[in-house]
C-alpha positions in Angstrom: 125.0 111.7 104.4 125.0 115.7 105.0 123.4 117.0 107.9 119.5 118.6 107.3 119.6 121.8 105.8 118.5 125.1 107.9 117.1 126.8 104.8 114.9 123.8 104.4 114.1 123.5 107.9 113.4 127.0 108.8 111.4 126.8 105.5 109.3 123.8 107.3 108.7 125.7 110.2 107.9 129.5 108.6 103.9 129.6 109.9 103.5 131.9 106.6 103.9 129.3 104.6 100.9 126.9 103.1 101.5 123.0 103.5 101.9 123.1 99.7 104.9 125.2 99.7 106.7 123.7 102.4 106.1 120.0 100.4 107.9 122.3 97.8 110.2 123.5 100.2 111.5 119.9 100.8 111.6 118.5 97.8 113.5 121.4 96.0 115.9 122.0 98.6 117.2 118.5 99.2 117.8 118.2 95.7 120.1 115.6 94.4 120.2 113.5 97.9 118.0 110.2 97.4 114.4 110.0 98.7 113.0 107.2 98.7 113.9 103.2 97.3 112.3 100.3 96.0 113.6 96.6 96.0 114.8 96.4 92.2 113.0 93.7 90.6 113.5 91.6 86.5 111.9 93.4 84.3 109.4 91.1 82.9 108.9 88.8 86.1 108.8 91.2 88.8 110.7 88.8 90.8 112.9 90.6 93.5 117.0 91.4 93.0 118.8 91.9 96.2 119.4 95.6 96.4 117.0 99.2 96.1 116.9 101.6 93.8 116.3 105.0 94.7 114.9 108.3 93.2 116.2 111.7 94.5 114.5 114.6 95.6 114.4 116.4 92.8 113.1 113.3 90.7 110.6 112.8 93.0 109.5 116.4 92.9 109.2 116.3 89.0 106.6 113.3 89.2 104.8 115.1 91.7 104.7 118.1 89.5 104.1 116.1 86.6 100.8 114.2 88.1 99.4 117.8 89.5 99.8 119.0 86.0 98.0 116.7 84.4 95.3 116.6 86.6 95.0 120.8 86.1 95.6 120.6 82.7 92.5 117.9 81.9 89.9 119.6 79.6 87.5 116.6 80.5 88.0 115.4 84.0 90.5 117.6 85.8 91.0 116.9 89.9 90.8 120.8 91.2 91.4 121.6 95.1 88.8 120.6 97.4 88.0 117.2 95.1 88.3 113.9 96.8 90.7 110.9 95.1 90.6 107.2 97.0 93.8 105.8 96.7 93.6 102.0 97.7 97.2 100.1 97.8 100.4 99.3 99.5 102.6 102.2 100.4 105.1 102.7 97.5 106.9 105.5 95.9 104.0 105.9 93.7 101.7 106.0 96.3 103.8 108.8 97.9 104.0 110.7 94.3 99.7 110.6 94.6 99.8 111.9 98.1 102.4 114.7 96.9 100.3 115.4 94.4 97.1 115.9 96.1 99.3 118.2 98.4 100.3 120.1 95.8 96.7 120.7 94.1 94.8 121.3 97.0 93.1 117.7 96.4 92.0 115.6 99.5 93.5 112.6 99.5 91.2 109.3 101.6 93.7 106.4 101.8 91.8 102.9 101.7 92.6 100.5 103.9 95.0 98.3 101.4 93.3 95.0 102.4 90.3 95.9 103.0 87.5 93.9 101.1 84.9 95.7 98.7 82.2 95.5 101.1 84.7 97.5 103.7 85.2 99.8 101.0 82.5 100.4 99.4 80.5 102.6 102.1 83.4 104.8 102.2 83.5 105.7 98.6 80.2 106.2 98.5 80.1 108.7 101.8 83.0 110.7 100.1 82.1 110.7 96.5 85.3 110.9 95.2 86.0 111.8 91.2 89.1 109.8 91.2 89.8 106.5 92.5 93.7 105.3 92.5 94.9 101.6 92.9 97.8 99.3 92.8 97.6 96.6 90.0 97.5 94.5 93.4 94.3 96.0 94.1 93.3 96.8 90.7 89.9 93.7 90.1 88.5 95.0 93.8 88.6 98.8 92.4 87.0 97.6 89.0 83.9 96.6 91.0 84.0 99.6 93.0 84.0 101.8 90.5 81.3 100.2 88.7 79.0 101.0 92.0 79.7 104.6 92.2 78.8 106.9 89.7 81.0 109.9 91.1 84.2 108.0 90.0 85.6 109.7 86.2 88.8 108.6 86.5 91.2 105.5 87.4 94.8 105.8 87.9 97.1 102.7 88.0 100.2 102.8 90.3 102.6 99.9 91.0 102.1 98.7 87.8 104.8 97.4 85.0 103.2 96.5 81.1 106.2 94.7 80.8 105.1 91.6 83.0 102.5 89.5 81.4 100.2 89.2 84.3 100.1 92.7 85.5 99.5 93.8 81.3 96.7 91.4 81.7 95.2 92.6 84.8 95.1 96.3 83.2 93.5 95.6 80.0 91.2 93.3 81.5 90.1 96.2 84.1 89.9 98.6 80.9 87.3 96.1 79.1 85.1 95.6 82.2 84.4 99.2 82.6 83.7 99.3 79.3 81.0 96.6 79.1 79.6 98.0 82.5 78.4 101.3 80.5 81.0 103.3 82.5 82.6 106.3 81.4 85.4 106.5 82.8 89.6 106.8 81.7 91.8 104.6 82.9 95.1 105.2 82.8 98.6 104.1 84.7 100.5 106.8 86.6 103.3 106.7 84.6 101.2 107.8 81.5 100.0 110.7 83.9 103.8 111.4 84.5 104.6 111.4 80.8 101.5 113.3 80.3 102.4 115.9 82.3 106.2 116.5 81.7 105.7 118.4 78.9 102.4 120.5 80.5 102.8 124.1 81.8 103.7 123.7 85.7 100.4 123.7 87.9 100.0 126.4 90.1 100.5 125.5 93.9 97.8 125.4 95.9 97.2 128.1 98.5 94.4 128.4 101.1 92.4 132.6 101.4 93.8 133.9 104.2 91.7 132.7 107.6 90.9 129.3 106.1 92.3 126.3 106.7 90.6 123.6 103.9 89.9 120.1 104.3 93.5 118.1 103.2 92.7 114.9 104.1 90.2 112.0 105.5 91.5 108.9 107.4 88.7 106.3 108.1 88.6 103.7 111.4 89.2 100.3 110.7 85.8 99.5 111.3 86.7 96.9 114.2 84.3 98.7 116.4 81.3 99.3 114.1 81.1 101.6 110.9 83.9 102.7 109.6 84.5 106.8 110.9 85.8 109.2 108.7 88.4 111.6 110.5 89.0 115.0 108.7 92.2 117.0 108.9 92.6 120.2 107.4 95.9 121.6 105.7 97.3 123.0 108.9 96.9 119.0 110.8 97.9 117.7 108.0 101.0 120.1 108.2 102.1 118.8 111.4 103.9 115.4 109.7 106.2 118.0 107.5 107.7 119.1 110.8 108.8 115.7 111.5 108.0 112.8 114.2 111.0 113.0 116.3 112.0 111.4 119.1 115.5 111.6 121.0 118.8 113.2 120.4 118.8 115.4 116.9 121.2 113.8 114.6 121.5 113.7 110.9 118.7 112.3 108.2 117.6 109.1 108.8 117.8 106.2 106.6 114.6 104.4 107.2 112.5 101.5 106.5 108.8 101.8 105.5 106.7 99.5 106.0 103.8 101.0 107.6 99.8 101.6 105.6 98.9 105.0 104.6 96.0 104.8 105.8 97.1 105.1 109.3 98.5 108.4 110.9 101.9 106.4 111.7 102.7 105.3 108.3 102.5 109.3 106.9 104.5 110.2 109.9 107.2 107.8 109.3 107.5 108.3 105.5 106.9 112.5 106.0 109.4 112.5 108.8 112.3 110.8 106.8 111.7 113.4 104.1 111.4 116.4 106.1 115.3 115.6 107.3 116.5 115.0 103.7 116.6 111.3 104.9 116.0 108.7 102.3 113.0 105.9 103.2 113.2 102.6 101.6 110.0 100.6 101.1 109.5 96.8 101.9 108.6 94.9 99.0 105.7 92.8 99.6 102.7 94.3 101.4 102.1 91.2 103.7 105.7 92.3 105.1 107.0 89.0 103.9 110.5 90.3 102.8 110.8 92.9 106.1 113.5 91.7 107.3 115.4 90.8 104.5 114.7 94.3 103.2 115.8 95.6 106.8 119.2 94.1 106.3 119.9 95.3 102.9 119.0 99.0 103.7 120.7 99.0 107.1 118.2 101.4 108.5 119.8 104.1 111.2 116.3 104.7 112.4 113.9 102.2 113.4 110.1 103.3 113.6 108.0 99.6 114.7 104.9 98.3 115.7 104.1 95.6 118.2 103.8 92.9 115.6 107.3 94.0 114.6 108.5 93.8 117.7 107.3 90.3 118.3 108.4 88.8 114.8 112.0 90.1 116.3 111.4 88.5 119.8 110.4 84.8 117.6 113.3 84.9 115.9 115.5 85.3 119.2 113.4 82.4 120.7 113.8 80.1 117.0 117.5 80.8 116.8 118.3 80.4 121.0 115.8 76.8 120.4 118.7 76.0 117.5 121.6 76.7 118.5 120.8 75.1 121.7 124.0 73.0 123.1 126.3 75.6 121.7 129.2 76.6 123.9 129.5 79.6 125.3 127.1 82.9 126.0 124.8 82.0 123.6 121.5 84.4 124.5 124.4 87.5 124.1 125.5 86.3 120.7 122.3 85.4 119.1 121.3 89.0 120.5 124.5 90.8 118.7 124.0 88.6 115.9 120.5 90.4 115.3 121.9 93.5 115.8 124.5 93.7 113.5 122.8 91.3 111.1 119.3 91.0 111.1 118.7 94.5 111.7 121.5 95.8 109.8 123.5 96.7 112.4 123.2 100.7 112.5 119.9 101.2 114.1 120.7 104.2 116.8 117.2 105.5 117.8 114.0 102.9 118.1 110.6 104.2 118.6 107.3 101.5 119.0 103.8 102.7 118.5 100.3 102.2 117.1 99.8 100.4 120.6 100.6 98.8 123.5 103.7 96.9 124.2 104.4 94.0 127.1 106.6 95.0 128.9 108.7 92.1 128.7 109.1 92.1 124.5 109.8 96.1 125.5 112.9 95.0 127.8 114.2 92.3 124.8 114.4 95.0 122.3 116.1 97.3 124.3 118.5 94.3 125.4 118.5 93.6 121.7 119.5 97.1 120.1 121.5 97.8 123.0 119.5 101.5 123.0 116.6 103.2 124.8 113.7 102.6 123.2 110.9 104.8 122.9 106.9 104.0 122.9 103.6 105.6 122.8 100.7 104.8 121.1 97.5 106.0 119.5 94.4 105.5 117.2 94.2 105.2 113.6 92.5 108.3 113.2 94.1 110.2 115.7 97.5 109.7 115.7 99.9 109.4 118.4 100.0 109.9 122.5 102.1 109.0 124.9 102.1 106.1 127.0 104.7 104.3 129.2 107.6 105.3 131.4 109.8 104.6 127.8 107.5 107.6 126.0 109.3 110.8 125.2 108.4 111.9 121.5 106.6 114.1 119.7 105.1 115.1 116.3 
């Protein structure tokens, strides 16, 4: 893969520039190089192939285009800059096309906790009165009942969905009917009808902020764990920080990366921002209760390695379940179930690992660096405030 490009990068960093124009910057200047992947699935089962398929920049740019076109373009009920869209649902490549989007039109974007129950939800969309409300057809019964309590809603969009596979066509038009009967006026329609829409619509302006101000971008709420759920509020420039990248380490080249991580947290958009800032190409697991990780992991061969502690545990089980059987065998065996991971498991091209979100034991720290054979890097921070430094492995930034 070629090296990031300094037009691109000084683009990233010019302080002139709004957020929306250095999205613009990135997604134009990279071109042709791939963006982000999917795990390739049948057509009419869904059921998963062994390999990704990827979009490129410039593909990915035209959707984003296409989506804020549409939405400026509405005679009934556009989204304009400064209105709020929910988007509830695993992160996807048509999650990321929404969040582009609202980037591009000035829209603030409030990512819903993917699996979060209504009653979770529910306060927030009423606190932020949004006039959109996007979901995954994973999601898509629990957003029907939302939007049927909140009178602000005028629009659904549907991501992650395929008409092709019975059960998914089923779950749409079922959706469409309940609004309906509920009295409630509102299109539904899937993103890729917004995409098509929009194609062959005038290009939407970019958004740009008066000079001095610095709008509301986005709104990240707590998990609630603690009491009500909070709503944090960055503006375009915080919001701008994840375009410059999370780095951590030596500088190298773009990063091939696995994505795994909720929107809705500050170290999912870091992860899936940072990849695309580098021109690196980010491959999203399949399942959203990270069921295929690992096998995803070692078809994508990741170069980069962003975890959490749960991730980091799943990896220390496996050492433990495959030093339990292979008990008996001769030779090293703690040394070759630990290469076997590395070059296996984990693809075997991970050169930088960085662990956040929280705390890490010390002792699962020491295994992964024993594991990856590398330095690894930690730090840690809330959902709504992103990340800070914490133990002697810490030295990154955002």
């Amino acid at each position: 893969m070629t090296e990031p490009l300094e037009a691109v990068t000084a683009a990233v960093h010019d302080p002139d520039k709004g957020l929306a124009e250095v999205m613009a910057a990135v997604l134009e200047g990279y071109g042709d190089r791939p963006a982000l992947g999917e795990r390739a699935a049948e057509a009419s089962t869904a059921r998963l192939l062994p390999r990704f398929d990827t979009i490129s920049y410039r593909e990915l740019w035209a959707r984003v285009r296409a989506v804020a076109g549409t939405w400026h373009h509405d005679p009934r009920h556009p989204l304009s800059a400064g209105d709020r869209i929910c988007i509830l649902g695993f992160a996807s490549t048509d999650y990321a096309t929404l969040d582009l989007a609202c980037i591009h039109s000035g829209v603030v974007a409030v990512p819903l906790q993917s699996s979060a129950p209504l009653s979770r939800l529910t306060p927030i969309i009423a606190e932020t009165e949004p006039r959109a409300l996007a979901t995954s057809i994973e999601r898509l019964d629990t957003a029907v009942e939302a939007v049927i309590g909140e009178s602000s809603i005028r629009r659904v969009i549907v991501f992650d969905y395929r008409p092709e596979v019975t059960d998914q066509r089923t779950a749409f038009e079922s959706a469409r009917r309940r609004l309906a009967e509920a009295g409630r006026p509102v299109v539904i329609d899937s993103l890729a009808t917004l995409i098509e829409r929009g194609a062959g619509l005038p290009p939407a302006p970019l958004f740009t902020a008066e000079a001095g101000d610095d709008p509301l971008a986005l709104l990240i709420y707590t998990s609630g764990s603690t009491g009500t759920p909070k709503g944090a509020m960055y503006t375009q420039r915080l919001v701008g920080t994840a375009w410059y990248g999370f780095s951590y380490g030596a500088a190298d080249g773009p990063p091939v990366s696995i994505l795994y991580m909720p929107q809705s947290h500050l170290a999912g958009r870091y992860a899936l921002m940072g990849s695309l800032v580098r021109g690196g190409v980010g491959y999203f697991t399949a399942r959203s209760d990270l069921s295929t990780l690992f096998e995803d992991i070692a078809l994508i061969r990741p170069t980069e390695l962003t975890m959490v502690p749960r991730l980091c545990d799943m990896l220390f089980q496996q050492y433990r379940s495959e030093l339990g059987r292979r008990a008996g065998e001769p030779g090293d065996v703690e040394t070759a179930v630990m290469t076997d991971l590395r070059e296996n498991f984990l693809g075997g091209r991970v050169a930088k690992a960085f662990c956040g979100t929280a705390p890490l034991s010390a002792e699962v720290a020491a295994f992964v660096e024993s594991c990856l054979n590398l330095h690894l890097y930690t730090g840690y921070g809330s959902t709504e405030a992103g990340e800070s430094c914490s133990t002697r492995w810490c030295n990154a930034r955002p």
